[in-house]
Each structure stands twice: as C-alpha cells, then as structure tokens.
C-alpha positions in Angstrom: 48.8 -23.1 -73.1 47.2 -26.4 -71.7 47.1 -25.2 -68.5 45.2 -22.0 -69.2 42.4 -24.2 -70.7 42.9 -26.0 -67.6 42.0 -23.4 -65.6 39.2 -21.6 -67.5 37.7 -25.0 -67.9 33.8 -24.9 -67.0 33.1 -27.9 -64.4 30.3 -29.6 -64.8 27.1 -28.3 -63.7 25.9 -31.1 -60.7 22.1 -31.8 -60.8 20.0 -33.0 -58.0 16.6 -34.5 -58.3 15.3 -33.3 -54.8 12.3 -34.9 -53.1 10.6 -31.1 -51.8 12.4 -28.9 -54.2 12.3 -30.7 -57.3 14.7 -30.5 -60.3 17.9 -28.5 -58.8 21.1 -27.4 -60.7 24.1 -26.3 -58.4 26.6 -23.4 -58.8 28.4 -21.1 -57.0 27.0 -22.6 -53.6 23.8 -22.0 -54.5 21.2 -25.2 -56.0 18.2 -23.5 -58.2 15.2 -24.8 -59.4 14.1 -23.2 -62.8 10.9 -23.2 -64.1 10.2 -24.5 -67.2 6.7 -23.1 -67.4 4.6 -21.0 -65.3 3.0 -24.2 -64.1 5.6 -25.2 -62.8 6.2 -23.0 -59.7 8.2 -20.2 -59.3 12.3 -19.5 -59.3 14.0 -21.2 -56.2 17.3 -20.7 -54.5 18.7 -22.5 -51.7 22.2 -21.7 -50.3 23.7 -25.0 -49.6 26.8 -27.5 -50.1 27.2 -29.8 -53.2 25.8 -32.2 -50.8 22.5 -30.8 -51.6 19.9 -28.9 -49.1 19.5 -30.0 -45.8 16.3 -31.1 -44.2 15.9 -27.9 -42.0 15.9 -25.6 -45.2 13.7 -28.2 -47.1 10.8 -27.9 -44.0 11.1 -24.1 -44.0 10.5 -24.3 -48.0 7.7 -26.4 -47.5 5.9 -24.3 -44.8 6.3 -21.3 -47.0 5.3 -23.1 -50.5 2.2 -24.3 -48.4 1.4 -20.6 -46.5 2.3 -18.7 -49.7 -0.4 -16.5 -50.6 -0.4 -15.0 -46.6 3.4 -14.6 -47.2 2.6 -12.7 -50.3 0.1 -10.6 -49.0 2.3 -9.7 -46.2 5.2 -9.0 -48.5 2.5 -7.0 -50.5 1.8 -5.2 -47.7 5.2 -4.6 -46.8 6.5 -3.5 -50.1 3.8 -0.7 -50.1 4.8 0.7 -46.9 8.7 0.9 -48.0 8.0 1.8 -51.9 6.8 5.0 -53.8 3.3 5.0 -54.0 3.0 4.3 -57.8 4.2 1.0 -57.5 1.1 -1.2 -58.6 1.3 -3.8 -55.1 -1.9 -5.3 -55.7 -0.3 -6.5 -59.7 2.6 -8.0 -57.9 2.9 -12.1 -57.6 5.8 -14.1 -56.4 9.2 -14.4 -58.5 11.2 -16.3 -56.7 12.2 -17.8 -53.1 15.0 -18.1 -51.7 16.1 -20.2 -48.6 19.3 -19.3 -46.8 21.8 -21.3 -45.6 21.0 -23.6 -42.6 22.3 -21.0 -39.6 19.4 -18.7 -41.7 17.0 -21.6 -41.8 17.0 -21.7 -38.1 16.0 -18.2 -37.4 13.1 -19.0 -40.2 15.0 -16.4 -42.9 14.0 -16.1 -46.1 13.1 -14.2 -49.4 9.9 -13.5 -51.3 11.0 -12.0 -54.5 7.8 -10.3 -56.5 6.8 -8.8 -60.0 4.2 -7.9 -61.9 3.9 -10.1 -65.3 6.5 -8.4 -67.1 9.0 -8.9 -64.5 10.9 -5.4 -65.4 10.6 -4.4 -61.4 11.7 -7.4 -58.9 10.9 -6.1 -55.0 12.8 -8.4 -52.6 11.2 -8.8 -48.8 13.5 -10.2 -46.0 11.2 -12.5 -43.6 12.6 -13.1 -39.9 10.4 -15.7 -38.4 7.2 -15.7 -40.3 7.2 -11.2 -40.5 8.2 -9.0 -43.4 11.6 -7.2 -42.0 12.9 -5.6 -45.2 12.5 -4.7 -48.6 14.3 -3.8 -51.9 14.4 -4.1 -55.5 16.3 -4.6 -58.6 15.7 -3.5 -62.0 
C-alpha cells in the first residue's frame, strides 16, 4: 500500500515572491496571486512554467494594472452589449486577471474577470491587443 500513498501524495505547493506580481503560489501550470484583503489588488493568474512568469507576461500585467479602469470600462461596455439587459454593468468591478501563456502574451491576450460585490455572477472578457473580443460568465 506504500506505493498508493506514493502516488496520491500532494507535492508541495512552490511559492514565488515575484517583483511585478507579488506573492505567487504555483499549480497545475498556473502561478496565482491571492488577495488577502481587498486592498490588496485583485485575483491573478498567469499561465507559466515552475520557472515562474516570464518578463513578456510580467510587462503586459503591468500595462494593464496601470490602464485598468479604461480596460474596465471597455470590458463594461462590452459585457453590456453581449449580456441580457438586466445585468447591473455599471455595479460590476474587476475580479480577476489573468495573463496567458507567453505565445498569448505576444498577441497582448488577456482576461478581465468582473462582479459586482457579492461575486455570485463572474463575466469573463477576452482582450486581443488592447479591444474587448469576447465575453462570458460563470455562476
């Protein structure tokens, strides 16, 4: 039976103290940055090797932590063309963002996950070089 606890064994979680994304914990090929409070930022993931992100996908990150609020309104924007019109847009504030791998990085792809405060509702918009291209959500 030692070699079923082998093999169900949990490995250990690998943390990375990251200069742009901050405190990062890595599994499953993705590193994520949790927030312990809401000062503290929002939800990040960035698909990348145990190595740890690369410096393409940390210069997208920081061009969309620093443009934000226009990448919010456009995802705003874009979520109320694509959703039923009872969705409250103008209550909705970023979730999460999430970087792609570096092949995404270099056609500038990432996510803009939003909510409103009780988080119930997350709408996911797709950006392709700096423009909303697609939206979702999961409840």
């Amino acid at each position: 039976m030692a070699w079923l606890g082998k093999l169900f064994k949990r490995q250990p979680m690998l943390e990375l103290q990251d200069p742009v994304f901050g405190s990062l914990n890595y599994a499953q090929g993705i590193w994520t940055f949790l927030p312990k409070e809401p000062t503290d930022g929002v939800l990040i993931g960035v698909y990348a090797p145990e190595a740890g992100p690369s410096g393409q996908q940390r210069s997208l990150f920081s061009r969309v932590r620093a443009e934000l609020p226009q990448f919010e309104s456009l995802a705003r924007d874009y979520i109320a063309s694509c959703a039923e019109p009872s969705v409250p847009v103008d209550q909705l504030s970023t979730y999460s963002v999430q970087i792609g791998d570096d092949d995404a990085t270099q056609r500038e792809e990432f996510v803009l996950e939003l909510s409103d405060e009780d988080a119930y509702v997350v709408h996911r918009v797709s950006f392709k070089a700096g423009r909303p291209v697609n939206c979702g959500f999961d409840d």
